[in-house]
Legacy VTK file of the C-alpha trace (Angstrom):
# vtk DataFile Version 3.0
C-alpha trace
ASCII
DATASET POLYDATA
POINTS 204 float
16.328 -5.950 2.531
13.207 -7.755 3.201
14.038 -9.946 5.632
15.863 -7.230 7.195
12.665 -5.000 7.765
10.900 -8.118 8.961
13.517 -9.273 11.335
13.755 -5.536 12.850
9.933 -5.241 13.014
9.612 -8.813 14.414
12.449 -7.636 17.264
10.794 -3.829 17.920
7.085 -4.521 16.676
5.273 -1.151 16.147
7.972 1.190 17.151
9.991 0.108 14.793
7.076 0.818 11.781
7.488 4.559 13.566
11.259 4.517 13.237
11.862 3.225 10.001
8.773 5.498 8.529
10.465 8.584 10.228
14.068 7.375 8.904
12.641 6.987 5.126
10.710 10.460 5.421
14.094 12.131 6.115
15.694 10.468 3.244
17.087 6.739 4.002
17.477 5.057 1.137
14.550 2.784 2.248
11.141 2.374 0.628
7.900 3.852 2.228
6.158 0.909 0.151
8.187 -1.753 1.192
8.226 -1.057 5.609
4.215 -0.386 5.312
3.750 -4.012 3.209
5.908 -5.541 5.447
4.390 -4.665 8.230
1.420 -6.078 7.156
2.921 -9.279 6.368
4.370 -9.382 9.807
0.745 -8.917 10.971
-0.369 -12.065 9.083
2.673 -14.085 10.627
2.067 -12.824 13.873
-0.782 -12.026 16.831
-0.399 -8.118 15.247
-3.996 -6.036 15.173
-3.902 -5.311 11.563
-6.114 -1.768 12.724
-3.411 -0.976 15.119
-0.569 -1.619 12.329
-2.507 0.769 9.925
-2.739 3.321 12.365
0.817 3.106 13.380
2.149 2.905 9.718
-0.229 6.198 9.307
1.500 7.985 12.571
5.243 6.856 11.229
4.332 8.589 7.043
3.033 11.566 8.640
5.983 11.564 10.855
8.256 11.845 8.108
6.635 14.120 5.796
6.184 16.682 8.536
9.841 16.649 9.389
10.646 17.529 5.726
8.019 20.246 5.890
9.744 21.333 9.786
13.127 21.144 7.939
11.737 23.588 4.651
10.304 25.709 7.305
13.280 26.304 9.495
15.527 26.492 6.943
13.266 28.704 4.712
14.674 30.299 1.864
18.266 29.293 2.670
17.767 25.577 1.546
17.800 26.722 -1.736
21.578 26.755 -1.231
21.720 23.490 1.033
24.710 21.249 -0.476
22.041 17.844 -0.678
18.751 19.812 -0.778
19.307 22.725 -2.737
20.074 21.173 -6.151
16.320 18.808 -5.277
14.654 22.595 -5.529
16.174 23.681 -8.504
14.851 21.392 -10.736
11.929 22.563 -13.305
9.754 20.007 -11.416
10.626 21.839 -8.072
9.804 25.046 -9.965
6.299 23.756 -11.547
5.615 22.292 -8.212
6.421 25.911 -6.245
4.070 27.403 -8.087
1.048 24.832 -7.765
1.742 25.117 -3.923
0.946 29.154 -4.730
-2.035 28.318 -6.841
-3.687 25.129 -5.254
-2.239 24.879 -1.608
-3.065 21.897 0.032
-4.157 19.979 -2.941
-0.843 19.701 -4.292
0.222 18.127 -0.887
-2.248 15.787 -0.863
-1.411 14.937 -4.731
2.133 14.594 -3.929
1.031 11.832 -1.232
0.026 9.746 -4.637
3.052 10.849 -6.976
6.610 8.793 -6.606
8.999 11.767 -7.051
6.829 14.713 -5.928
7.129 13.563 -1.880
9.988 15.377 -1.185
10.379 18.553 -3.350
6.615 19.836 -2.393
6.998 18.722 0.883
10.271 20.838 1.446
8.335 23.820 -0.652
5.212 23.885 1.311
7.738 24.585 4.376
9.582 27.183 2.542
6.867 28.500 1.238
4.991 29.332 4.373
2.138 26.901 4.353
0.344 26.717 7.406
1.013 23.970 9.466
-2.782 23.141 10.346
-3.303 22.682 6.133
0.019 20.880 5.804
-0.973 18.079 8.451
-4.658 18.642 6.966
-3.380 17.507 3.721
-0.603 14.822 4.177
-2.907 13.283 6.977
-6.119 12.810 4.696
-3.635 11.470 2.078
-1.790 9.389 4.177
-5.135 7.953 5.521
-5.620 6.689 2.317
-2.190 5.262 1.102
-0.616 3.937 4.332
-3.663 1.286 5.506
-3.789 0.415 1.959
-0.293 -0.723 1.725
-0.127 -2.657 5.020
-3.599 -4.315 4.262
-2.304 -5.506 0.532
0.825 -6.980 2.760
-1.497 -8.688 4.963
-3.515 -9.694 2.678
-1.167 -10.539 -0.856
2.487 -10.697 0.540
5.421 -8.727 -0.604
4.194 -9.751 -4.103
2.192 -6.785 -4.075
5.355 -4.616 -4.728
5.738 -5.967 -8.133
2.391 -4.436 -9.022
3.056 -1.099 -7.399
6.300 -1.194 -9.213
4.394 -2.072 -12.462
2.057 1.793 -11.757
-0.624 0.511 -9.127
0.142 4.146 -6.888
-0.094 5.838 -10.294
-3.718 4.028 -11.398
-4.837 5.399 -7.398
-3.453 8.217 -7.738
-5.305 8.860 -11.026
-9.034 7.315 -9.403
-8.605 9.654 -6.241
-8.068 12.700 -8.371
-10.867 12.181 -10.452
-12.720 11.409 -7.739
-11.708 14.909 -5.835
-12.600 16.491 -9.077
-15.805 15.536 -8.683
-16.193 15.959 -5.162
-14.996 19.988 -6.068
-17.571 20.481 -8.879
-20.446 19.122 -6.853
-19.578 21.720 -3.719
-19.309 24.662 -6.323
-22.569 23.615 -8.094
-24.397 22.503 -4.283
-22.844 26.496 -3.604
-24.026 28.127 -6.188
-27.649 26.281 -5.772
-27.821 27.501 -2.186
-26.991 31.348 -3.401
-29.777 31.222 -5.778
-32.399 29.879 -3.368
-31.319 32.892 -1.131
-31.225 35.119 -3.798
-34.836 34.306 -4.996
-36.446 34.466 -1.357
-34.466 37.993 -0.415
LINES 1 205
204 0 1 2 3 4 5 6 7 8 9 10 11 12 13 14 15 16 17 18 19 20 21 22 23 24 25 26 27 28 29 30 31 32 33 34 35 36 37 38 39 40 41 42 43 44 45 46 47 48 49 50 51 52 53 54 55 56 57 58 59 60 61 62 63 64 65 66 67 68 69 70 71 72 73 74 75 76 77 78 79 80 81 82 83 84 85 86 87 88 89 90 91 92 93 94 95 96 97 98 99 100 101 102 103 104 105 106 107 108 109 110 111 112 113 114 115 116 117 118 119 120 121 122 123 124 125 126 127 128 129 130 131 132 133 134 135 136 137 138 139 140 141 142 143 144 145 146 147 148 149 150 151 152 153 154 155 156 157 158 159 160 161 162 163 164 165 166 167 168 169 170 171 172 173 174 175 176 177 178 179 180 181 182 183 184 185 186 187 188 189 190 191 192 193 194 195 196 197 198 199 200 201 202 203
């Protein structure tokens, strides 16, 4: 399969990244992981522009996931009885995620960026469930910016090795660090806000 990508991506260059990215986001039984660190392995072999490939690997994930959201959304609540789809939403995980996406919005999209398994089902939900598109591309697109440069630079940089230590729960240690560090980032705004409505409290 590897030499496969590469020989495509060697033949097309960037617009293949797009195509396969689009292909896997819509369910080919390819892995997101494997095109982006490819890609930056063909950089390293090649005259690529490792900034372009990041950017293009970023375009081709977002690609994906917002067709999965476009097909929740057209579809709406009658995916539920989609022969492939509908048994993916009526899972308990489907369920637990539905009602995050009611609670938390769009930081269960961006979680589900980090999460192998989650891609798909809240993806599909946020379209169903009427997310707006503007925090839907908010969302995937912040996480995105994060996970798809990293992949192709640890392909430039390491080789397809790197996949044995995603493999062994590299996405799930990120996933874990950008959390935590989100968490933090939220409970510094709500203390900086609630600072700011006591200094205008005391001078009214």
């Amino acid at each position: 399969m590897e030499a496969q990508l590469m020989a495509w991506m060697e033949a097309f260059s960037y617009p293949a990244v797009v195509g396969l990215l689009l292909a896997c986001g819509v369910g080919a039984p390819l892995s997101e992981d494997l095109i982006l660190v490819t890609a930056g392995v063909l950089v390293s072999q090649t005259a690529g522009h490792l900034p372009l490939m990041m950017g293009v690997g970023w375009m081709g994930v977002v690609g994906g996931d917002l067709l999965l959201f476009s097909i929740g959304r057209k579809l709406g609540p009658r995916l539920r009885r989609h022969r492939r789809l509908g048994p993916l939403l009526a899972t308990p995980r489907a369920q637990r995620i539905a009602e995050q996406l009611e609670r938390r919005g769009w930081t269960t999209i961006f979680g589900a960026r980090f999460l192998p398994g989650f891609r798909l089902p809240t993806f599909l939900l946020a379209g169903v469930g009427g997310v707006p598109l503007r925090h839907f591309l908010l969302a995937d697109g912040l996480g995105a910016a994060i996970t798809a440069p990293l992949m192709v630079f640890l392909g430039h940089r390491f080789g397809l090795k790197v996949l044995d230590d995603i493999a062994l729960g590299g996405r799930w240690i990120l996933a874990a660090v950008i959390l935590g560090l989100l968490a933090l980032a939220a409970v510094w705004t709500y203390r900086h806000i609630q600072r700011l409505g006591s200094l205008r409290r005391a001078r009214s």
